[in-house]
N, C-alpha and C positions, 0 to 999 in steps of 0.2 A: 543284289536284289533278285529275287524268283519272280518266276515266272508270273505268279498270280498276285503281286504285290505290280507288275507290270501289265496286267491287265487291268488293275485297280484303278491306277491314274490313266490309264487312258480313257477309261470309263467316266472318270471326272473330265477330262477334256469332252467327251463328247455332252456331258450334261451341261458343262458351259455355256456351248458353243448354240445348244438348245434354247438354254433360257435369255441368252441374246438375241436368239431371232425370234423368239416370244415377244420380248419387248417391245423390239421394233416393230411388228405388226398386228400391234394388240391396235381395236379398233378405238376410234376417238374422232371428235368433232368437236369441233366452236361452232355451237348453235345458236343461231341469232334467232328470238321467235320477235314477231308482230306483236306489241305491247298492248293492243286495243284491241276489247270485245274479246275477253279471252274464253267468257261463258259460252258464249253462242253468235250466231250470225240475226245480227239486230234485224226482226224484219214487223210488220206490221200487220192491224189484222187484214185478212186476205181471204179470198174464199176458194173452194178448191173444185169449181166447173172448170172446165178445158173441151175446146171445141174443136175437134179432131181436123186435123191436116193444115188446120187454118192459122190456128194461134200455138206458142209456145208457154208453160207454165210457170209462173216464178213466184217461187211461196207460195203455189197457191193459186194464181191469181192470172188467168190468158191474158196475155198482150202479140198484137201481132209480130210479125217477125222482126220489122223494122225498131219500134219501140223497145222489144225486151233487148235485142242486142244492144241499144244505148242504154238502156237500163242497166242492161249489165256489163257495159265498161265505165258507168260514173262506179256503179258499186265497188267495183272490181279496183277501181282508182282507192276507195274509199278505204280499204280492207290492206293497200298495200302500204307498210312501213318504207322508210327510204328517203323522207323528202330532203331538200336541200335544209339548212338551216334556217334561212332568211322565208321560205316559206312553210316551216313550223305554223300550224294553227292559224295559218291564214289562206285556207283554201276553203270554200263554199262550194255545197253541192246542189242543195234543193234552194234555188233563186227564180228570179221571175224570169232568168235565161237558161233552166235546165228544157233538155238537158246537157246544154254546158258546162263544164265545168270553171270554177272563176279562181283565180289565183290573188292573190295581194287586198284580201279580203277576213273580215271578222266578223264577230257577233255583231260590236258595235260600228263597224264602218262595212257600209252597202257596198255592194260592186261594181264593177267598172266595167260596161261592155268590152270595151278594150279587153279588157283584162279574162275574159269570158271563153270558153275554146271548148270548141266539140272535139269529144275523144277520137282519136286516130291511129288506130295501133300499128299502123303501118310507115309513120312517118315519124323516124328516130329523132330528128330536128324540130319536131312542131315544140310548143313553150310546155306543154304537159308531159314530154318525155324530159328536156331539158330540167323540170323542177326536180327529179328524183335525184340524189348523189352520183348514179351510177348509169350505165345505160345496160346494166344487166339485171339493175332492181326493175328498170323501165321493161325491160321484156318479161318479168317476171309480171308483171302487169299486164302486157298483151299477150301473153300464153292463157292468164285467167280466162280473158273474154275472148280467146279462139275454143275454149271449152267450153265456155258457156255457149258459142254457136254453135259447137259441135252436138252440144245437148241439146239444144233446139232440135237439129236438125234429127236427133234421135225421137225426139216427140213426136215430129212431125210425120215420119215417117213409118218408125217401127212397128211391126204387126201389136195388136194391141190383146189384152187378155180378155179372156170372155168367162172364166171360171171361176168363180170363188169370188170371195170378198179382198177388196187388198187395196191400198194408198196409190194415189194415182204418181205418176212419174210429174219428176220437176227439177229444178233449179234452185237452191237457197239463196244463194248469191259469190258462194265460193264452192258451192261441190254437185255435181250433178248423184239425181236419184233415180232408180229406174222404178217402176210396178215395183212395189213390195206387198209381200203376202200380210194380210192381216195379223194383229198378236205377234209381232214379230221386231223385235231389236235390229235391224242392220248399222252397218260398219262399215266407213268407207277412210282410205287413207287421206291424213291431212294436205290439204292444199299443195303445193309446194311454195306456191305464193306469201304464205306464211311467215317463212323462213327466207331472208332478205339474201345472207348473206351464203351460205351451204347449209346444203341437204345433210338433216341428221342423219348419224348413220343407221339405226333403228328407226323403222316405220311406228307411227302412231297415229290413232284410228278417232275420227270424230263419229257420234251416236247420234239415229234417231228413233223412235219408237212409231211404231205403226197401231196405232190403236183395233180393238179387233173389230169395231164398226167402218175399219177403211179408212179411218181419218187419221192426219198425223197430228203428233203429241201440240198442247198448246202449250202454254202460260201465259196469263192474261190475257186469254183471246189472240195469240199472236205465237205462229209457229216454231219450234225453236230445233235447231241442227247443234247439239253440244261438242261444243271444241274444248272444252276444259283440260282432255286426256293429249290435245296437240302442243301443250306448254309444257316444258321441261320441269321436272321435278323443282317447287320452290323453295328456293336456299337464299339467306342472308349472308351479302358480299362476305361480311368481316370474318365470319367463320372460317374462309378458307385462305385470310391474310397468313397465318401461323404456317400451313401448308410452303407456302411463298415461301416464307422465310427459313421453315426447313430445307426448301430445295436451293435455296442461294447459299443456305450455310454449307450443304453440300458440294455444290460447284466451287464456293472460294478452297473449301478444304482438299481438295483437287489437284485446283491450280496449283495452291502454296504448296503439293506436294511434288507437281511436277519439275517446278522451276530448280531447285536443287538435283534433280535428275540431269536436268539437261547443261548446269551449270558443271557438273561430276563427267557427261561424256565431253563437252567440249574442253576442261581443262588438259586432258590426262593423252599424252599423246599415244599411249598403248591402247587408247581405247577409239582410234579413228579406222577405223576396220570396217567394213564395208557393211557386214551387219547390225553394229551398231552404228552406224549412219542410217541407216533407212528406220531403225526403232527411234533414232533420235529427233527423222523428220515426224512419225509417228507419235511423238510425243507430244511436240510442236502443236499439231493439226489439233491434240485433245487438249491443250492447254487452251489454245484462243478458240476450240469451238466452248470451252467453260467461260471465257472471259464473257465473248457474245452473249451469253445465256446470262451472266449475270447482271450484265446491262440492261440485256434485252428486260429481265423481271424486273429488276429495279425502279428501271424508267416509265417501262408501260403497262406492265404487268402486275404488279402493286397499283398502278394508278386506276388500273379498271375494273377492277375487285371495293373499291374504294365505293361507298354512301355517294349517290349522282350528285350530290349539291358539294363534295369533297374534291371529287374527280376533277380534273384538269383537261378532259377528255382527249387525248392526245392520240389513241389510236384513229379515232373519228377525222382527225384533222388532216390525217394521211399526205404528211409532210415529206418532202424528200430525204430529208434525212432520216426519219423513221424506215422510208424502203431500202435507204443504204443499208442500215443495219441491218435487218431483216435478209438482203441477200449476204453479205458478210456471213451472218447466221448459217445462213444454208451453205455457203462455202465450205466454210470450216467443218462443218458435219458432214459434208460428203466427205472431204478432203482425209477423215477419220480413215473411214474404209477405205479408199482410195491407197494410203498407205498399208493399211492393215493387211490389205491383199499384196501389194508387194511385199511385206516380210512373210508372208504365208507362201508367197511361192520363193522367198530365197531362201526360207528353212525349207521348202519341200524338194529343190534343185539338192542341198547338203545330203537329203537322204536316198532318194530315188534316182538323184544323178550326180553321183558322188565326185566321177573322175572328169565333168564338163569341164568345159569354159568357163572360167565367171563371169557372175552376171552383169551386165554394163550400168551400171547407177543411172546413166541419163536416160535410159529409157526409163527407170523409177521417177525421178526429176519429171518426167513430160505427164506419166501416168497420174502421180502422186497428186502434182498442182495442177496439170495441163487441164484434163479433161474434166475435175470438180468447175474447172472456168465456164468453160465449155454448157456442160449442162445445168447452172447458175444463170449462164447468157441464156439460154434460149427459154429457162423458167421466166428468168426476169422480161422479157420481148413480150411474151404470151400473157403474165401480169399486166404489165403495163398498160397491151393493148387490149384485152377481153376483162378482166377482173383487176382492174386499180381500186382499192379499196382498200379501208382498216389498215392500211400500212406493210400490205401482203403479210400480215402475221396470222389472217384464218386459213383453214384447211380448203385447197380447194381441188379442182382435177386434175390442175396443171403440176402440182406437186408429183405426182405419176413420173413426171420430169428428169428428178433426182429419186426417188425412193423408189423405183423402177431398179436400173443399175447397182445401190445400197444394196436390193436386196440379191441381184446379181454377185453382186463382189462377196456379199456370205456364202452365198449357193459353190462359189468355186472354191475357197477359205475350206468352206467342209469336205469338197471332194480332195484336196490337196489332205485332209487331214485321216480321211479314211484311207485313202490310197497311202501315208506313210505308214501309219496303223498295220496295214496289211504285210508291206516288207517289213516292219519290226517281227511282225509274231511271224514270219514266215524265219527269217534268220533268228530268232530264238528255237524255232524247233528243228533246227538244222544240227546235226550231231556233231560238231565242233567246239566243244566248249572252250576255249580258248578265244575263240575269234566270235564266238558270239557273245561273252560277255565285255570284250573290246571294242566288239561295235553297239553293244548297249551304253558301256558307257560315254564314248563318242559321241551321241545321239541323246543322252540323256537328257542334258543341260536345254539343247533345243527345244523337247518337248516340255520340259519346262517353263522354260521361258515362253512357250505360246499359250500355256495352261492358263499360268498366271496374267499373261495380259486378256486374257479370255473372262477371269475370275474378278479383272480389273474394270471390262466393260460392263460386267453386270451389274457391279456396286455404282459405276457412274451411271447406268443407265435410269440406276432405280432413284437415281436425283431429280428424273423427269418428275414436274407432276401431272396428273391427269391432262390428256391435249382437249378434252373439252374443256376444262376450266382456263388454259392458256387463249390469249386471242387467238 
């Protein structure tokens, strides 16, 4: 083999090696948006005086300080998705106890003092924190209405314009507005309150127009803040069942490809050799992280893709054994790299450090399983206690956890692969030919074999489907 036919595949190993850490950190979100009022923020008509230092404006309309902060925590209640099931559509807001808010309540059944509760955003246990699923949807709640006092507190305070014509500053009820210049469109990023479950990863921007006589935009007599552009592009579930089913026929074809591998290294007792033992655990790790995957789509993933009145809704239900999987899940996908770096550093010991010691498998053993446990625990702890939800199958911070390390364990994969790169072309330009074509072929089979499991991850990788359309 020449020279330039040896620089050919390694140049395919390094595009591999590329379009695997492509993959892994191509961006993606499970975006949950707030299903109601997706036009605009409902408000009423409203007039637009404001009397400086005194009152705070909302739509429009001064109320003093004490009044619009309640105001703007029933609203703020009003606007957040999240509740428990059993109170679905039984919350009242405008009663003869606002501004209360009244829980276990309908159109057609009145409310029950009892049942009645001034908002509190500071007390995690009051019954209007307790009604949300989560107590992170509940803070997404009282973040709203500490912005809505902080806008106040900008009304009330901020030097005010004296120039020109322009929209007076206010509050809609989820986004604060400063002076806007007349004839003018502003843009302001959506809520976060919006989005229940994680922040998409693209910002998108709610619109209001500022008319050029200083007034903002109406309809019907009633001001409107459009959120139309903060909902994710609309798509019908069914369309992306076929998706699904592509990426499960890929994982099964995978699997039923690995199992005959690993049934080939354990039979053959020529083949218990230290480096096929660590590809064999490497095998292992990608066979049950496909199994996971295919359950994991199967069971909940097809099911939430599904027409709502189809659904079984099963992520919602966030059962324990949906979080077993789910960390099972992430095991085994760390557990991938995990090994992948140990055969990366036992072919790079072959070339770099030819005449060592060999390398002791039990620390592969501790590496390999040990520490995918390890940072699995402490993802799952941080789950449990800050984001129990959906069954921890949405994207959230905590995930940083494991995909932290993943992307560690490529970052060192590549330097182990450059650094062998560098002594091959160095001892091919070395004037021995004899010994340099004996240590090429020596080495050859290696850099193959890493090629190919490299050429191996990208075709599994590309099984993923989209991580915003997965939970």
């Amino acid at each position: 083999m020449s020279y330039h036919s040896s620089r050919w595949w390694a140049y395919c190993l390094i595009f591999a090696f590329a379009c695997q850490l492509l993959l892994l950190v191509l961006p993606g979100a499970a975006l949950e948006f707030q299903g109601r009022h997706l036009a605009h923020a409902p408000e009423g008509a409203r007039s637009e005086r404001h009397v400086e230092n005194e009152t705070c404006t909302f739509r429009g309309d001064p109320y003093t300080v004490d009044e619009f902060t309640k105001k703007a925590a029933v609203e703020c209640y009003m606007y957040t998705n999240g509740l428990r099931e059993e109170y679905q559509k039984k919350v009242c807001y405008k009663t003869r106890y606002y501004p209360k808010i009244c829980l276990n309540c309908t159109d057609t059944q009145n409310a029950n003092e009892a049942d009645c509760h001034l908002p509190d955003i500071d007390d995690e246990n009051s019954p209007l924190f307790r009604a949300f699923r989560t107590k992170a949807i509940g803070r997404l709640w009282a973040n709203c209405v500490r912005e809505a006092i902080a806008c106040c507190q900008y009304m009330r305070y901020a030097p005010r314009r004296t120039d020109g014509v322009y929209c007076n500053r206010t509050w809609d009820g989820l986004t604060c507005y400063e002076d806007t210049d007349a004839n003018r469109n502003v843009s302001k990023v959506c809520p976060r309150v919006l989005y229940i479950y994680s922040k998409p990863h693209c910002e998108y921007y709610s619109t209001r127009w500022c008319h050029e006589n200083g007034s903002w935009y109406r309809l019907m007599n009633q001001q409107r803040t459009f959120y139309t552009s903060c909902a994710p592009k609309p798509w019908v579930s069914g369309e992306y069942i076929g998706v699904y089913h592509y990426s499960i026929g890929l994982f099964t074809l995978s699997v039923l490809s690995l199992i005959p591998a690993l049934v080939i290294f354990n039979w053959y007792k020529s083949l218990q050799v230290p480096r096929i033992t660590i590809h064999k655990h490497l095998c292992f790790a990608v066979m049950m992280c496909g199994v996971m995957y295919i359950i994991d789509h199967s069971v909940f993933t097809l099911d939430d893709v599904k027409p709502t009145k189809y659904t079984k809704n099963l992520t919602h239900l966030n059962t324990w054994w949906c979080k077993l999987l789910s960390v099972l899940n992430r095991y085994f996908m760390v557990s991938q790299y995990t090994w992948m770096l140990c055969e990366g550093c036992y072919l790079h010991r072959l070339v770099a450090l030819a005449f060592s010691k060999q390398m002791n498998l039990k620390f592969c053993y501790v590496f390999g399983w040990g520490l995918p446990a390890v940072l699995v625990t402490i993802y799952s702890s941080l789950r449990a206690t800050q984001s129990d939800d959906r069954c921890w199958r949405n994207i959230v911070v905590y995930d940083y956890t494991f995909t932290g390390p993943i992307l560690a364990c490529l970052a060192v994969n590549i330097f182990f692969m450059v650094h062998v790169i560098y002594i091959l072309v160095t001892k091919l330009r070395q004037r021995n030919v004899n010994d340099t074509e004996n240590f090429r072929y020596s080495t050859q089979p290696c850099f193959w074999l890493k090629f190919l499991k490299r050429c191996a991850n990208v075709i599994y990788c590309s099984s993923y489907p989209p991580r915003w359309l997965s939970g």
